[in-house]
C-alpha positions, -999 to +999 in steps of 0.1 A: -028-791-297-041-774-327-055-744-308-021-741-293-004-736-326-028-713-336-021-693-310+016-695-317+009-684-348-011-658-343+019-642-317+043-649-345+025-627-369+015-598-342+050-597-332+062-590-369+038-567-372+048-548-340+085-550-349+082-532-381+084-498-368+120-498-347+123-457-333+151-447-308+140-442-271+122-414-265+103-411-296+070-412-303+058-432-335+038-408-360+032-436-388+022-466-371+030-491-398+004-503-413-022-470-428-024-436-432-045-429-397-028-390-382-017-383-417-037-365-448-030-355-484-027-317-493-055-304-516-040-269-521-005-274-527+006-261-562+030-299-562-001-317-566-031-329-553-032-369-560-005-382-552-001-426-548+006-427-512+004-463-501+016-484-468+031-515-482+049-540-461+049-516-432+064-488-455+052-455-466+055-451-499+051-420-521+048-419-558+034-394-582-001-398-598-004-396-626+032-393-637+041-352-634+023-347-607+034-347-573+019-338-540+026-339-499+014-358-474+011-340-442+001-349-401-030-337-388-011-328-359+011-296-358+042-295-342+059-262-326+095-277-308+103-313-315+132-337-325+119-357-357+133-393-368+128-411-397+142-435-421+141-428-461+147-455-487+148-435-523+147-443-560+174-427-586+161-395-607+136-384-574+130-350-560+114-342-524+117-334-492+107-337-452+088-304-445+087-291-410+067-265-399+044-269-431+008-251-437-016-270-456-003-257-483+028-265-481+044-231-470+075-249-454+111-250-441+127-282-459+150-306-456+158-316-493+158-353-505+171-354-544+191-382-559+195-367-593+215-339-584+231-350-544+218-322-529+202-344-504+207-328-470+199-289-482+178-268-460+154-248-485+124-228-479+090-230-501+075-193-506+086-174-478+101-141-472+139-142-457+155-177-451+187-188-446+190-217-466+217-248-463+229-259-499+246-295-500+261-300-538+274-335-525+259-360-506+272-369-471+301-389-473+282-415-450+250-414-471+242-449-486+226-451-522+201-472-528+195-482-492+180-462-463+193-436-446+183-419-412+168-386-411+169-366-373+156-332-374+158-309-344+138-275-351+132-248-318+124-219-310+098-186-321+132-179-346+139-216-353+174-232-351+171-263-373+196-288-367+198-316-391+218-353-389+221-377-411+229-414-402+237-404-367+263-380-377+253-339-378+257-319-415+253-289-399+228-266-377+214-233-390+195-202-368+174-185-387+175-145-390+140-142-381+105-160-382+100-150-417+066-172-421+043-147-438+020-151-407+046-150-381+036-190-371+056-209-350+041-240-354+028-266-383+026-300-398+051-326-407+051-333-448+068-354-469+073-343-505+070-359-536+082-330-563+059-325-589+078-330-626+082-299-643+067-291-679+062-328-680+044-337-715+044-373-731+048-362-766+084-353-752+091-387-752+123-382-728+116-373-694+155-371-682+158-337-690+137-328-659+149-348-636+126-346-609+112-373-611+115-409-632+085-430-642+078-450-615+100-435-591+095-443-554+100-423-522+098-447-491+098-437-455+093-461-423+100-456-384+087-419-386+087-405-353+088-376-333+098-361-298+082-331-290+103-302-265+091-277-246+090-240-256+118-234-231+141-258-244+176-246-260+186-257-299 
């Protein structure tokens, strides 16, 4: 009888485990839930190289360290056409993004994620040539603060259409004028940002003027996933 509820409870705890990362059908899971494995920290990013990235209770969560400094996490795996999911939970006063496409350093098209100033939802480029950027002054009207918020990212083609929704519903869907990556790639990693804080010094005392980033701030990310397309597929 005691083996038996062993078991029992053994199944109980695997199950909660295995439920913790929930991605639609079709979608393959990139963070499995419970450590970093298929995921690295940039060492050449100008953001920052030590960032506190941590999986806690099946979350992946991205804070800066020490406090000014950001960073980005990125795959090991680059992608070329694919449809990325994900689900971001985010503090007040934060700055960062979902990078697609990324080098190692970074080099990146980006979706935006900053709740100090609601642009979240901009498309931006980091260090690049010709871009057609997407700039959101207001949040979606369906975006929840405070609470998470689904992330789907379609990105195709050698002169990439990006297409971006948010909580199910599409913001908008941009074609680029031309592969303006200084090397002409058309593929790279998946990143997620945590802005470094600009000029921070702690003799300023007050670190609201720059916004990017609070003391203790938190970026939080679960069910990341990702369908990859072929190169024939249309945006």
């Amino acid at each position: 009888m005691q083996l038996k509820y062993l078991v029992l409870i053994v199944l109980f705890f695997c199950s909660c485990s295995a439920a913790r990362v929930k991605v639609p059908e079709g979608y393959t899971p990139i963070f499995n839930g419970k450590n970093l494995d298929g995921w690295h920290i940039s060492r050449t990013t100008h953001q920052g190289t030590t960032p506190d990235v941590q999986v806690e209770d099946g979350v992946l969560v991205l804070r800066q360290n020490p406090y000014g400094q950001g960073g980005v996490l990125l795959t090991d795996k680059k992608y070329k056409n694919f449809d990325l999911y994900l689900e971001a939970k985010t503090d007040s006063f934060t700055n960062g993004g979902i990078f697609i496409r990324s080098s190692e350093s970074g080099m990146a098209y980006q979706v935006e994620i900053d709740e100090s100033i609601g642009t979240t939802g901009s498309l931006l480029s980091e260090r690049m040539r010709i871009s057609k950027p997407f700039r959101i002054t207001e949040r979606p009207d369906n975006w929840r603060p405070g609470d998470w918020n689904s992330f789907r990212i379609r990105m195709v083609g050698e002169v990439p259409t990006i297409t971006l929704w948010i909580n199910g519903v599409q913001v908008w869907e941009v074609t680029q004028p031309q592969n303006d990556f200084l090397t002409g790639a058309t593929e790279g990693m998946i990143g997620l940002q945590s802005h470094w804080t600009a000029l921070f010094s702690p003799a300023a005392g007050d670190w609201r003027g720059l916004n990017s980033w609070a003391p203790g701030a938190e970026h939080r990310f679960r069910n990341i996933a990702i369908k990859e397309l072929d190169d024939d597929v249309k945006p």
